[in-house]
C-alpha positions, 0 to 999 in steps of 0.5 A, spaced: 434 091 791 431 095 796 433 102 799 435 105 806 436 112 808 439 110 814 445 112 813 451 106 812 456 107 814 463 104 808 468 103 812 475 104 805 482 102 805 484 106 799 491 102 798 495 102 793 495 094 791 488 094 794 483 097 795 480 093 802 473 093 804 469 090 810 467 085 805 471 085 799 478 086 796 480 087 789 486 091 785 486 099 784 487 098 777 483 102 773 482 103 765 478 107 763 475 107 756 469 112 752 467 106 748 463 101 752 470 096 751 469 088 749 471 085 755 466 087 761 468 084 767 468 088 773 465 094 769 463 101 771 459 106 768 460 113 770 458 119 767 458 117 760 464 113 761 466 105 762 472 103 767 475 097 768 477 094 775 482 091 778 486 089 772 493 090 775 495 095 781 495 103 780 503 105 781 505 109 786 504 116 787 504 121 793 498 124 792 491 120 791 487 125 788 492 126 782 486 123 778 480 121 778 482 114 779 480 113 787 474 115 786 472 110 782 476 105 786 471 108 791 465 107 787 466 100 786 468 098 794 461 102 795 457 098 789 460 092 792 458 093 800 451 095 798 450 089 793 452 084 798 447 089 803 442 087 797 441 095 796 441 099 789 441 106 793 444 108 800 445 114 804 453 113 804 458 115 810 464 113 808 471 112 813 476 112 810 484 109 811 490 113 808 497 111 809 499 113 816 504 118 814 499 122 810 493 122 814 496 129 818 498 133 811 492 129 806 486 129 812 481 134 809 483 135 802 482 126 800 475 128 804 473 133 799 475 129 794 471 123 796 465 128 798 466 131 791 459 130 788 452 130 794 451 123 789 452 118 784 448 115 779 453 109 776 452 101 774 457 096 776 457 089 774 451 091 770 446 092 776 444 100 777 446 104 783 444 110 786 448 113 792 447 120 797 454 122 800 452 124 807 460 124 810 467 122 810 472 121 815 479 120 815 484 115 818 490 112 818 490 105 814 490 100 819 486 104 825 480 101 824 483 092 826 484 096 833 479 101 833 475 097 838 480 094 842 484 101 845 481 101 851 485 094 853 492 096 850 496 098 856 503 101 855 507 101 847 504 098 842 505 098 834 499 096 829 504 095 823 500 096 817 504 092 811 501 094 804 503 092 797 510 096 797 509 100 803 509 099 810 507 104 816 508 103 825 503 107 828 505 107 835 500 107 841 501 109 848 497 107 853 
């Protein structure tokens, strides 16, 4: 695999069924383990630790930075986008979806969570990654489907966004 210090920009629905990539989507399981553990499929090693992903969906909780979960959930997403990218080390911009009720009380906290180490040196899948976290931004989930579309929308629109469990309408005028 190759490297690219241009910086790529990982566009991260943190859902709580899924967690949605460009390019991929898998449950927000995660089981975490201190010995490489017997079955190892969607496998992360992180810091000396093992975690499984995607086994089953986490459960609901009102603040995503409770645990460490997310941000394995957004190594994973990341490893899965640079893998197709054919890449092994990246310089990472994360843009990130949050539930649209939350963005305004959640915004800048969920950023420093995601930016909480400069990098990160972990193996998914058996295939070796370095990453340079170089940003992050926060948007309401479901943003990004009408992103480049604004300019066209006249009047009320509503961009309903319908998760696993959870539904939000974000309102858009002119």
């Amino acid at each position: 695999m190759n490297y690219t210090n241009n910086p790529i920009i990982i566009g991260i629905d943190h859902g709580y069924g899924n967690i949605k990539t460009a390019h991929c989507c898998f449950k927000t399981g995660v089981a975490a383990y201190d010995k490489e553990p017997t079955f190892k499929s969607n496998m992360l090693v992180y810091e000396g630790r093992y975690y499984i992903i995607g086994e089953n969906h986490k459960e609901f909780i009102s603040d995503k930075m409770t645990d460490g979960d997310y941000y394995i959930l957004t190594l994973a997403a990341v490893a899965r986008e640079l893998n197709i990218r054919k890449l092994a080390s990246a310089d990472v911009y994360i843009a990130a979806g949050l539930p649209l009720t939350w963005v305004s009380e959640q915004k800048d906290s969920f950023k420093s969570y995601l930016l909480q180490k400069e990098s990160a040196d972990f193996n998914f899948k058996g295939a070796d990654y370095h990453v340079n976290f170089v940003g992050a931004d926060i948007f309401p989930q479901g943003f990004s489907a009408v992103a480049d579309k604004l300019r066209d929308f006249r009047g009320i629109n509503m961009l309903c966004d319908i998760g696993n469990g959870t539904m939000n309408v974000m309102y858009i005028n002119d």
